[in-house]
C-alpha positions as CSV (number, residue, x, y, z in Angstrom):
1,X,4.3,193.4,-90.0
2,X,6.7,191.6,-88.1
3,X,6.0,189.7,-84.9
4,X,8.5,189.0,-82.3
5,X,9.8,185.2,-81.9
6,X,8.7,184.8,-78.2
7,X,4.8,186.2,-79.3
8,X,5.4,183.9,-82.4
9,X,6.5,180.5,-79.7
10,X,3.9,181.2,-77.2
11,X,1.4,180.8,-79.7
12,X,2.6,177.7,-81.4
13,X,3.1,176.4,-77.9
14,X,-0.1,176.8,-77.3
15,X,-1.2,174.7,-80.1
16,X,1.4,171.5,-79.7
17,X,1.5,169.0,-77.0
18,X,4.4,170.1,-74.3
19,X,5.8,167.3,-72.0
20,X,8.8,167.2,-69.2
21,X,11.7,165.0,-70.3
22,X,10.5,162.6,-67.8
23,X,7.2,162.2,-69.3
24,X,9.1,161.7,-72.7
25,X,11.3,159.1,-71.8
26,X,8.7,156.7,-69.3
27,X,6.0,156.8,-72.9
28,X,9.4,156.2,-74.9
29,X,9.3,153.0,-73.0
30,X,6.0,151.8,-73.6
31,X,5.7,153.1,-77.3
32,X,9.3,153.1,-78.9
33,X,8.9,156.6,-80.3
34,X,11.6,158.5,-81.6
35,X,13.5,161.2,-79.8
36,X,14.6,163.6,-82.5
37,X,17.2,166.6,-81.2
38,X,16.4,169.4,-84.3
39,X,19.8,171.3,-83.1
40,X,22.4,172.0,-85.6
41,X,25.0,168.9,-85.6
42,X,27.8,170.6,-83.6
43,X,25.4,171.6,-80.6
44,X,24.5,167.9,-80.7
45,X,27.8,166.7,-80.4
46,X,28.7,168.5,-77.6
47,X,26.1,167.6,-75.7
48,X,24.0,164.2,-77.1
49,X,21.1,162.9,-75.2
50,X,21.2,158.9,-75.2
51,X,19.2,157.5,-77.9
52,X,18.2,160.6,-80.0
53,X,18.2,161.0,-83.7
54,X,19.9,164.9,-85.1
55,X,18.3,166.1,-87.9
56,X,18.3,170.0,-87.7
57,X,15.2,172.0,-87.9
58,X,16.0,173.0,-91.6
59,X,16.0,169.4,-93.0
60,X,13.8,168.0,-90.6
61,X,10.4,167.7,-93.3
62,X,12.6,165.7,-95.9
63,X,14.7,163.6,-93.6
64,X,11.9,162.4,-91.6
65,X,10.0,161.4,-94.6
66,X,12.7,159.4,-95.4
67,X,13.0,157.9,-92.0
68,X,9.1,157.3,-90.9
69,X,6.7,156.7,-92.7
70,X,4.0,156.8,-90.3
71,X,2.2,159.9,-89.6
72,X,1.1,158.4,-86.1
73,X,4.4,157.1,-84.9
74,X,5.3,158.9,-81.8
75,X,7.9,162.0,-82.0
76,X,9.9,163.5,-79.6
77,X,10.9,166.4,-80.6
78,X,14.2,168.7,-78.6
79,X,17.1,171.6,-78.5
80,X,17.9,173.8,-76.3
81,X,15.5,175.7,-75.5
82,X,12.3,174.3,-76.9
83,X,11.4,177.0,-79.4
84,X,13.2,174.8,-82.3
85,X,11.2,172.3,-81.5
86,X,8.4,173.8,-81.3
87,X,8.4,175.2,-84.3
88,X,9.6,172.0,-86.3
89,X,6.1,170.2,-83.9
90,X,4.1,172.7,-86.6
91,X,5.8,171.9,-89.5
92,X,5.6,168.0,-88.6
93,X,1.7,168.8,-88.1
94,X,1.8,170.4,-91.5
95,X,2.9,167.2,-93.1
96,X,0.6,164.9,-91.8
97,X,2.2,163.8,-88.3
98,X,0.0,163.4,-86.1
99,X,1.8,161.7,-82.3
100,X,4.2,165.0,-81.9
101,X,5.2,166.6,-78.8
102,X,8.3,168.9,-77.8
103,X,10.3,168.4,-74.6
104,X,10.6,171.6,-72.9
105,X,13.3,171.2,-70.7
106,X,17.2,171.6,-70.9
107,X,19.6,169.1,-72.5
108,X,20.9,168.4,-69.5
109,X,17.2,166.8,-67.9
110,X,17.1,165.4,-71.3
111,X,20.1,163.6,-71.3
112,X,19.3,162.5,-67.4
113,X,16.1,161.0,-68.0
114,X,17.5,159.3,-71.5
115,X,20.5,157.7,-69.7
């Protein structure tokens, strides 16, 4: 049976830590985490938040591997409308990270509170 995507993101929301952009950018001061944006390069272009790292959702498992190493380091994960992120939040669980949380605001409060 199929489920539909907004039953599917409710209940992965449900299971990931969800912070504002604000809240994301004052604990990227104190801890240095990375702010990943898993949109597809072009949306990512046209609209960058300051400081954020694009890997797209479908590469995001390999590339980050590559990139950090530790499963604790903080993750900030974005797009557009947070269901990406979400989703990529369980995959990153999957894999052993454990310090991953999705902003769940627009780019543009994104790229405010990252300027």
């Amino acid at each position: 049976m199929l489920r539909a995507i907004p039953d599917l993101i409710s209940e992965v929301k449900a299971k990931i830590r969800c912070i504002s952009a604000e809240e994301a950018a004052k604990e990227r001061e104190n801890n240095k985490g990375l702010l990943i944006d898993v949109r597809e390069p072009a949306e990512h272009s046209a609209k960058p938040a300051n400081g954020a790292i694009n890997i797209p959702r479908g590469l995001l498992e390999m590339k980050l591997m590559e990139i950090e190493k530790d499963p604790d380091k903080p993750i900030y994960l974005h797009c557009a409308s947070s269901a990406r992120a979400a989703l990529s939040a369980e995959q990153l669980a999957r894999v052993g990270y454990t310090n991953v949380s999705v902003i769940t605001c627009s780019v543009e409060e994104i790229q405010k509170a990252c300027s």
